[in-house]
DOLOMI-591357 format. One record per residue (C-alpha): residue in one letter; x, y, z. Coordinates in nm, 2 decimals. Last residue first. Example, Ala and Ser with C-alpha at 12.3 -4.5 7.8 and 13.67 -1.06 7.14 Angstrom:
# DOLOMI-591357
residu: S; X: 1.37; Y: -0.11; Z: 0.71 $
residu: A; X: 1.23; Y: -0.45; Z: 0.78 $
END
This chain:
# DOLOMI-591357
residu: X; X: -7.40; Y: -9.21; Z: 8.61 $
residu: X; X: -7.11; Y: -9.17; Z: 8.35 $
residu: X; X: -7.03; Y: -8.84; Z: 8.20 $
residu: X; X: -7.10; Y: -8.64; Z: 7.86 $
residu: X; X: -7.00; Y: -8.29; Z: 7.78 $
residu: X; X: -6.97; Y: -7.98; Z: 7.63 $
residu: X; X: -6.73; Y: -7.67; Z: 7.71 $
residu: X; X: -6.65; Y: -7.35; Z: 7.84 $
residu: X; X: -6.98; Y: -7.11; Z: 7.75 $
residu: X; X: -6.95; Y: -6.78; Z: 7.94 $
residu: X; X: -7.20; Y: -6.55; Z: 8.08 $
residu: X; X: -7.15; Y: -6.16; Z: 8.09 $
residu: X; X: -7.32; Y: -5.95; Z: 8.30 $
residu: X; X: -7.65; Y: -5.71; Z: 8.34 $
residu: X; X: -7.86; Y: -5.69; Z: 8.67 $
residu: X; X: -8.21; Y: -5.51; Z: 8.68 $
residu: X; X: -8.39; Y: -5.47; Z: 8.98 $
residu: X; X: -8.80; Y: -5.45; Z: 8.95 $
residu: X; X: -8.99; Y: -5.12; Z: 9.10 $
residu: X; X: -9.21; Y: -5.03; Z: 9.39 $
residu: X; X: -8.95; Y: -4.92; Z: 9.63 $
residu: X; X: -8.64; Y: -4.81; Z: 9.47 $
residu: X; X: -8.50; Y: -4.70; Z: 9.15 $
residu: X; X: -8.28; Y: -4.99; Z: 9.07 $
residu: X; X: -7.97; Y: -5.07; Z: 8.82 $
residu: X; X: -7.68; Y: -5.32; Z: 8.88 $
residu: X; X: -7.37; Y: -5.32; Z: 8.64 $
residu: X; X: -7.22; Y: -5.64; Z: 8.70 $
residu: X; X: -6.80; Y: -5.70; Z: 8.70 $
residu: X; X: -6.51; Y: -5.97; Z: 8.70 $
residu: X; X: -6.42; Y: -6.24; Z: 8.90 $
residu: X; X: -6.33; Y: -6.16; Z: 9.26 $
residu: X; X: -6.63; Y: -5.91; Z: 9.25 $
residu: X; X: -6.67; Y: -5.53; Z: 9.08 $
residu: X; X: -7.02; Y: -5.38; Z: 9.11 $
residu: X; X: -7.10; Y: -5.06; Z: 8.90 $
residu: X; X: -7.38; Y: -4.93; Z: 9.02 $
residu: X; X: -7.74; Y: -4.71; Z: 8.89 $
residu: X; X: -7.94; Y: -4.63; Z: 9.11 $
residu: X; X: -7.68; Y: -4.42; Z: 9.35 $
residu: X; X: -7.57; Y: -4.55; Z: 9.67 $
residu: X; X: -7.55; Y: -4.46; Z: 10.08 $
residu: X; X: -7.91; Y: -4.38; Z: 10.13 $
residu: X; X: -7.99; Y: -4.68; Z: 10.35 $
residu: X; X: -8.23; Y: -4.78; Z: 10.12 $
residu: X; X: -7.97; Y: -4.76; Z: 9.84 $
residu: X; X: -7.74; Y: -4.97; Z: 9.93 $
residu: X; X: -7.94; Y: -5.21; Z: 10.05 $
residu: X; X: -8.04; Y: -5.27; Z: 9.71 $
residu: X; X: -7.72; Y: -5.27; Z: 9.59 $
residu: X; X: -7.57; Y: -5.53; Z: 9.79 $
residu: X; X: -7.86; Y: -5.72; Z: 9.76 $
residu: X; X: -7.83; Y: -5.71; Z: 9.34 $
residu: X; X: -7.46; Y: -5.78; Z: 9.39 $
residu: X; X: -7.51; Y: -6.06; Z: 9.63 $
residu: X; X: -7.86; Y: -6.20; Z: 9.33 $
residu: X; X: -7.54; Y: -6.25; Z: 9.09 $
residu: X; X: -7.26; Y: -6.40; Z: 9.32 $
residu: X; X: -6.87; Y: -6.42; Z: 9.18 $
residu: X; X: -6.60; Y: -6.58; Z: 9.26 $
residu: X; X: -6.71; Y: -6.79; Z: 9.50 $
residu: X; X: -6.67; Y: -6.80; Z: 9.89 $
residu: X; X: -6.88; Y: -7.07; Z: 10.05 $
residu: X; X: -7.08; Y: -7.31; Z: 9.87 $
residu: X; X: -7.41; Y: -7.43; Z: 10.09 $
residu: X; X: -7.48; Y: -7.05; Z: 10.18 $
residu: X; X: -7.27; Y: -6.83; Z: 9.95 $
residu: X; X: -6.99; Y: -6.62; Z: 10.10 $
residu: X; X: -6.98; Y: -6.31; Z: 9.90 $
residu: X; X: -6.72; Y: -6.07; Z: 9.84 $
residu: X; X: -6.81; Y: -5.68; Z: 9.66 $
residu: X; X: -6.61; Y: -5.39; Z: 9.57 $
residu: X; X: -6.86; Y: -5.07; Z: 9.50 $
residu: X; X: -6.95; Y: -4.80; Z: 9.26 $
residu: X; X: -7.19; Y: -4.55; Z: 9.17 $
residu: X; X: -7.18; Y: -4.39; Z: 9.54 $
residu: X; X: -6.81; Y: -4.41; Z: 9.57 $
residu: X; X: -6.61; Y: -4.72; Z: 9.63 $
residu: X; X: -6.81; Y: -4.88; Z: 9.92 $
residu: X; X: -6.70; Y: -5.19; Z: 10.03 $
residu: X; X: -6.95; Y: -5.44; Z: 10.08 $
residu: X; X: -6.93; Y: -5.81; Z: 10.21 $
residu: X; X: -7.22; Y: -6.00; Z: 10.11 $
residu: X; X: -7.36; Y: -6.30; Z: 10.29 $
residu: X; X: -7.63; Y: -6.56; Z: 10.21 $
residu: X; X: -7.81; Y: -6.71; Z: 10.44 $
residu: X; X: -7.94; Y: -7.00; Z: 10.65 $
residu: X; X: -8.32; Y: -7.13; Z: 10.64 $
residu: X; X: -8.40; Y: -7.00; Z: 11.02 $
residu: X; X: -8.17; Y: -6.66; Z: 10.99 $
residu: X; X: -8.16; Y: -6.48; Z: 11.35 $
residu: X; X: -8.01; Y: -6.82; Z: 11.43 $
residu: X; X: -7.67; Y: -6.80; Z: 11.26 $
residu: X; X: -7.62; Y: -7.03; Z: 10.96 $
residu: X; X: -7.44; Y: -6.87; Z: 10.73 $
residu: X; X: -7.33; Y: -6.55; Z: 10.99 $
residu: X; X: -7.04; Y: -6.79; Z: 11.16 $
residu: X; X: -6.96; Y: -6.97; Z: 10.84 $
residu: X; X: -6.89; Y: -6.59; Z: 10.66 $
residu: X; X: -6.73; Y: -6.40; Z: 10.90 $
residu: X; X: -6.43; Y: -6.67; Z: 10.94 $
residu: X; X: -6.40; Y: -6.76; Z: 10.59 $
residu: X; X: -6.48; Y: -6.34; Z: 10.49 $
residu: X; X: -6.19; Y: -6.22; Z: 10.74 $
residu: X; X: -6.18; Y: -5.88; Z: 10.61 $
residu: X; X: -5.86; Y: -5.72; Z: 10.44 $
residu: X; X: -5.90; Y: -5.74; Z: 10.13 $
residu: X; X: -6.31; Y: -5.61; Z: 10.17 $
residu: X; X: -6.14; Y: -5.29; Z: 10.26 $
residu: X; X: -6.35; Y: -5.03; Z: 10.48 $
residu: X; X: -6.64; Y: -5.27; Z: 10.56 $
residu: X; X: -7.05; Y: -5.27; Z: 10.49 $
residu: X; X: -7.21; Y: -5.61; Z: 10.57 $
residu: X; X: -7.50; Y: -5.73; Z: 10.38 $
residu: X; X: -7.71; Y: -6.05; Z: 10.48 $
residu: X; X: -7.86; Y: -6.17; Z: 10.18 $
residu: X; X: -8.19; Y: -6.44; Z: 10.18 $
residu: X; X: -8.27; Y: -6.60; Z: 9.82 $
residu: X; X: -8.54; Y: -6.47; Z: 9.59 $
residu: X; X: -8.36; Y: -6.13; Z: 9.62 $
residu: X; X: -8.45; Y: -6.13; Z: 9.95 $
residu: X; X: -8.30; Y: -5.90; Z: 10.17 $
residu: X; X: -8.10; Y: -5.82; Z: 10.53 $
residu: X; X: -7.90; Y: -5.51; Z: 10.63 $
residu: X; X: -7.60; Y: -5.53; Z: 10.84 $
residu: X; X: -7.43; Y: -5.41; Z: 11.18 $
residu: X; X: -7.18; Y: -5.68; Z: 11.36 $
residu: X; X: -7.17; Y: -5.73; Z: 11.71 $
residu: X; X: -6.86; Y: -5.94; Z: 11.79 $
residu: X; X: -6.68; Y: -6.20; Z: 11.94 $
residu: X; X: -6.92; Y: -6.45; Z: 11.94 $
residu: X; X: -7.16; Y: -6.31; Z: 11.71 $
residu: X; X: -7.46; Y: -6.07; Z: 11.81 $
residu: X; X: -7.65; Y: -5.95; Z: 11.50 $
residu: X; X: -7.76; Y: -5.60; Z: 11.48 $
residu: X; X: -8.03; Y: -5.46; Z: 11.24 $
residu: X; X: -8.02; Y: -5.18; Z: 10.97 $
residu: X; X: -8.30; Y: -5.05; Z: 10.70 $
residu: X; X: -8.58; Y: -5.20; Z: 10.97 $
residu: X; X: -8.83; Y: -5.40; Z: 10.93 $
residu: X; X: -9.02; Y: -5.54; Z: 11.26 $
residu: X; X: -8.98; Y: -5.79; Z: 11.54 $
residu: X; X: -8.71; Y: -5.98; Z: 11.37 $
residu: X; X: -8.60; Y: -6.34; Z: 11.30 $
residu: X; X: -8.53; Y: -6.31; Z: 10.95 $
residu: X; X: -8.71; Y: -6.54; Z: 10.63 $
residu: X; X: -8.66; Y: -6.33; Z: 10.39 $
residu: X; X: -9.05; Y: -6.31; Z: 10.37 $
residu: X; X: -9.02; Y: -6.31; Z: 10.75 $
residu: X; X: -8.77; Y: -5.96; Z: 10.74 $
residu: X; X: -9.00; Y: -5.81; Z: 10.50 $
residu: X; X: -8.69; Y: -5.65; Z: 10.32 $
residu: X; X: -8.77; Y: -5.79; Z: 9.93 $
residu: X; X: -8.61; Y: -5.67; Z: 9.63 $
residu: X; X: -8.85; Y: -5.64; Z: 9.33 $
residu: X; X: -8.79; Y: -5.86; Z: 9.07 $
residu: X; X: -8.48; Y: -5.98; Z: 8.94 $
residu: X; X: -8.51; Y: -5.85; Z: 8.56 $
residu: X; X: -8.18; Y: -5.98; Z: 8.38 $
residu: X; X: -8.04; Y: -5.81; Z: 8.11 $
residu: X; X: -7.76; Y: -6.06; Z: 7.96 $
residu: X; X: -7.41; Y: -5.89; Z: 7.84 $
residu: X; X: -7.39; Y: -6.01; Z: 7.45 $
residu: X; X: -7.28; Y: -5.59; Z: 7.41 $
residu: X; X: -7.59; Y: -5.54; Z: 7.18 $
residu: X; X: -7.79; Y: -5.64; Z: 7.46 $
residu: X; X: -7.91; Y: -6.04; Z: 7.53 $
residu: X; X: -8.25; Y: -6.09; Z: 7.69 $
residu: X; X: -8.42; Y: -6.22; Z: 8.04 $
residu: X; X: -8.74; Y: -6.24; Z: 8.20 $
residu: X; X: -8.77; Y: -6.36; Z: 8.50 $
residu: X; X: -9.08; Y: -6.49; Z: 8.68 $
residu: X; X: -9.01; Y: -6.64; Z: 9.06 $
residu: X; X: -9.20; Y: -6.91; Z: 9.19 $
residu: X; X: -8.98; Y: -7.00; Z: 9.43 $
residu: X; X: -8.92; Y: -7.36; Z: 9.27 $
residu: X; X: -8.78; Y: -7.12; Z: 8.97 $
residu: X; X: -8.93; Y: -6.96; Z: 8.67 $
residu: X; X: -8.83; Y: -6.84; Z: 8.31 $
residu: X; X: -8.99; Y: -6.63; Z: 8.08 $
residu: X; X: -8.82; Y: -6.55; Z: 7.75 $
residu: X; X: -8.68; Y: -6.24; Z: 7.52 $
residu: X; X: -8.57; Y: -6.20; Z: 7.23 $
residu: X; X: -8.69; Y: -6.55; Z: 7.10 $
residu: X; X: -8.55; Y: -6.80; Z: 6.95 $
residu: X; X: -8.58; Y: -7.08; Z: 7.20 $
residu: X; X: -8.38; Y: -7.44; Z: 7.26 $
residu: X; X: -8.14; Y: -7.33; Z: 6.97 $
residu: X; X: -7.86; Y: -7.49; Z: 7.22 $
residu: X; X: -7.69; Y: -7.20; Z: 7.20 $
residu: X; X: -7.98; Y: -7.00; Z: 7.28 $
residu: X; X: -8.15; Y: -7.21; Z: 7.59 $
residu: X; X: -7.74; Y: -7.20; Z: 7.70 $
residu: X; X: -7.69; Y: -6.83; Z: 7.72 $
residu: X; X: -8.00; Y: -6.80; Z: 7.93 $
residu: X; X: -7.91; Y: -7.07; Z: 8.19 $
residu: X; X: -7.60; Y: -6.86; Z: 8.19 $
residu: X; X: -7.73; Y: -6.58; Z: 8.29 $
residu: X; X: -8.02; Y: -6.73; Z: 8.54 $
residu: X; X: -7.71; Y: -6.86; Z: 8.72 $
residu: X; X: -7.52; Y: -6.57; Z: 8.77 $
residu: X; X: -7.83; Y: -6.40; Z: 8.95 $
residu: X; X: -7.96; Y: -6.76; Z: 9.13 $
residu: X; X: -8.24; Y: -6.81; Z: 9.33 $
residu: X; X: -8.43; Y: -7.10; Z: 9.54 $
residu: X; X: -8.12; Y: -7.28; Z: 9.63 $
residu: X; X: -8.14; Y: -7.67; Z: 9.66 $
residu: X; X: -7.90; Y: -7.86; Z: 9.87 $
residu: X; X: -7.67; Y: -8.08; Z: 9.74 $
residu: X; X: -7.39; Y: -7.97; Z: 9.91 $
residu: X; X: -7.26; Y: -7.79; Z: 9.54 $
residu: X; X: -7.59; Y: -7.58; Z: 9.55 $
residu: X; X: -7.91; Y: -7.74; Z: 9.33 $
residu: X; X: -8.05; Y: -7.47; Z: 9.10 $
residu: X; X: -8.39; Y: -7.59; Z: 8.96 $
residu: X; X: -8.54; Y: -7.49; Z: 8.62 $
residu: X; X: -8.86; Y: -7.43; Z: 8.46 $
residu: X; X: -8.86; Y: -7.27; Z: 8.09 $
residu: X; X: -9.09; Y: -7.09; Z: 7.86 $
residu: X; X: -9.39; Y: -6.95; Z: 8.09 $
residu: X; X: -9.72; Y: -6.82; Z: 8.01 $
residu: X; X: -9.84; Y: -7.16; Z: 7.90 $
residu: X; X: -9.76; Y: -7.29; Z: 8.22 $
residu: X; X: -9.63; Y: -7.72; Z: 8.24 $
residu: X; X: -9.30; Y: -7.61; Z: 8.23 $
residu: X; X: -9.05; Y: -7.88; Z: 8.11 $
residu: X; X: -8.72; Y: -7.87; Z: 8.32 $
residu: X; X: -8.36; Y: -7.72; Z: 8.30 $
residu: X; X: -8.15; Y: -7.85; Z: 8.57 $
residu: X; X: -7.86; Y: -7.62; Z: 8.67 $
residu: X; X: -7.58; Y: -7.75; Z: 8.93 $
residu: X; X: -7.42; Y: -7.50; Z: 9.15 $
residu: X; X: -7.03; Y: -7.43; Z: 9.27 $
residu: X; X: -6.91; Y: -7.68; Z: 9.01 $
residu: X; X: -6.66; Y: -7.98; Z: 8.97 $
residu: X; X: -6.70; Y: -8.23; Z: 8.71 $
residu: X; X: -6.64; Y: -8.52; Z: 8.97 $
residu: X; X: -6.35; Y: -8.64; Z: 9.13 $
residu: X; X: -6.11; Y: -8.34; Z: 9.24 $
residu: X; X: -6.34; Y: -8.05; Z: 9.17 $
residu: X; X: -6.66; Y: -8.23; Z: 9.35 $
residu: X; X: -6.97; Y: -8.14; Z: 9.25 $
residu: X; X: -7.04; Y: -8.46; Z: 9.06 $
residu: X; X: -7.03; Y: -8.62; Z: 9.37 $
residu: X; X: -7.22; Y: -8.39; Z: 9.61 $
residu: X; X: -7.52; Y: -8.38; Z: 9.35 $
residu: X; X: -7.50; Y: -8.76; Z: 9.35 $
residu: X; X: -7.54; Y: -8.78; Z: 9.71 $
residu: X; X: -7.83; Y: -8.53; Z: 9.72 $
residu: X; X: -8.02; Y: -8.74; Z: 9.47 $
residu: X; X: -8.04; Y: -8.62; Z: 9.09 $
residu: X; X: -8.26; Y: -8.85; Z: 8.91 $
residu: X; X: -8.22; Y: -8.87; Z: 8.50 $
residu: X; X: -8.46; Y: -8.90; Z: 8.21 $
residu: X; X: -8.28; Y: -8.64; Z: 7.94 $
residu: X; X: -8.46; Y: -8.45; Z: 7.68 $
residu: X; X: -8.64; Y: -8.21; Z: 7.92 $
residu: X; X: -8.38; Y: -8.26; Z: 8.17 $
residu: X; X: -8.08; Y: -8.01; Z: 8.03 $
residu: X; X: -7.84; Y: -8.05; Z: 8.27 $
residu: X; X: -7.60; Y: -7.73; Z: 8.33 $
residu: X; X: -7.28; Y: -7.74; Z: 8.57 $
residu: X; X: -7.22; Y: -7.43; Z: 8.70 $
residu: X; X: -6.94; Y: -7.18; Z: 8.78 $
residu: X; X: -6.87; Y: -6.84; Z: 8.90 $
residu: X; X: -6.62; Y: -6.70; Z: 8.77 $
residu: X; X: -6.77; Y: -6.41; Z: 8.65 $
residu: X; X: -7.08; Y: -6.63; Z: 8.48 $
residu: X; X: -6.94; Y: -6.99; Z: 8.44 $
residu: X; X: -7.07; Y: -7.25; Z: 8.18 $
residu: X; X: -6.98; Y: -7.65; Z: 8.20 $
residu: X; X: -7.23; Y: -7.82; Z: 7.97 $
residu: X; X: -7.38; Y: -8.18; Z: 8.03 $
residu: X; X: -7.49; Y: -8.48; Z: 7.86 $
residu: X; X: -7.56; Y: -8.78; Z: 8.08 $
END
């Protein structure tokens, strides 16, 4: 199977292009080829499919490194754009690309080689998230073991929890992290961000990813992390967001519009491995 190894801030994937390749990813093999010790070693894999909608250029899937499938990816949809052009797969400025959500994209390259990413609008219906709550609100309360923690929930095609701390350094984000992943009030898991507020153009960001844990760097966190940012008045529209492995610029004007996120993607190598 032929393969490419790409990261976007640190953040890395392994990416299988399937319209050209007949192969069969089970959970087990996901798991396997996953692995950093024995395997290629990646926090998501990338499969690229054939769309069957005239309207749209590319399908792909994003399996996490558990083997369970993701619905969105902010770092991934980079470098799944970097790779349809280095592999000549399109030549146009701009293309349409859609997940198993359902969610249209469409990406381009600036004059900086950053990728412009359109997200969509940012969703807080709390059972389009899905959240277990009796209406939307900009802040909710979660009850943990030892603590009551205060967050805001999205969609950014995936389900965020977003937790504002003094110093993200200094936060427990293993420990915070696997207790809010798969607490109750969130029936298909989540996603958490942990913000630190800079200034209102700026913020510090760590995410524990649901079915990965801590990465480097997490696309649609930053978009989440902005967007709740701004409902509950504390950022600017436009926001620099600095993670583990390098920075996004984030840019929303609120309700009613689509969330842009520009960042790098990085190419690392080509290759071919026995299944």
């Amino acid at each position: 199977m032929k393969f490419s190894k790409m990261h976007g801030l640190g953040n890395d994937f392994m990416i299988v292009n399937s319209i050209n390749q007949n192969i069969i990813f089970s959970t087990t093999l996901i798991a396997q080829l996953a692995n950093r010790h024995t395997g290629i070693g990646f926090d998501q894999l990338l499969i690229i499919e054939q769309t069957l909608n005239p309207n749209i250029d590319f399908q792909y899937r994003i399996f996490n490194a558990d083997g369970s499938e993701a619905l969105q990816c902010g770092n991934g949809i980079r470098c799944f754009t970097r790779f349809v052009y280095l592999n000549k797969l399109t030549d146009k400025q701009q293309i349409k690309a859609s997940t198993r959500y359902g969610y249209t994209i469409i990406s381009n390259i600036n004059k900086n080689n950053d990728i412009c990413v359109n997200m969509g609008e940012p969703n807080f219906e709390p059972k389009m998230i899905p959240f277990l709550a009796v209406k939307k609100k900009k802040k909710y309360l979660i009850q943990l073991k030892k603590q009551t923690i205060t967050c805001g929930v999205v969609s950014i095609g995936n389900p965020h929890c977003i937790i504002q701390v003094k110093n993200i350094s200094t936060t427990e984000i293993k420990i915070l992290g696997k207790e809010l992943e798969k607490h109750k009030c969130f029936p298909e898991y989540t996603n958490i961000g942990f913000m630190e507020i800079i200034n209102i153009h700026h913020i510090r960001l760590r995410v524990y990813e649901r079915g990965v844990g801590e990465t480097q760097a997490c696309g649609t966190g930053a978009c989440a992390a902005v967007a709740v940012g701004i409902t509950q008045g504390l950022l600017n529209n436009i926001i620099r967001v600095d993670l583990p492995g390098g920075t996004l610029e984030i840019k929303w004007n609120g309700v009613g519009t689509p969330l842009y996120m520009i960042g790098p993607a990085t190419h690392v190598y080509d290759g071919i491995v026995n299944i």
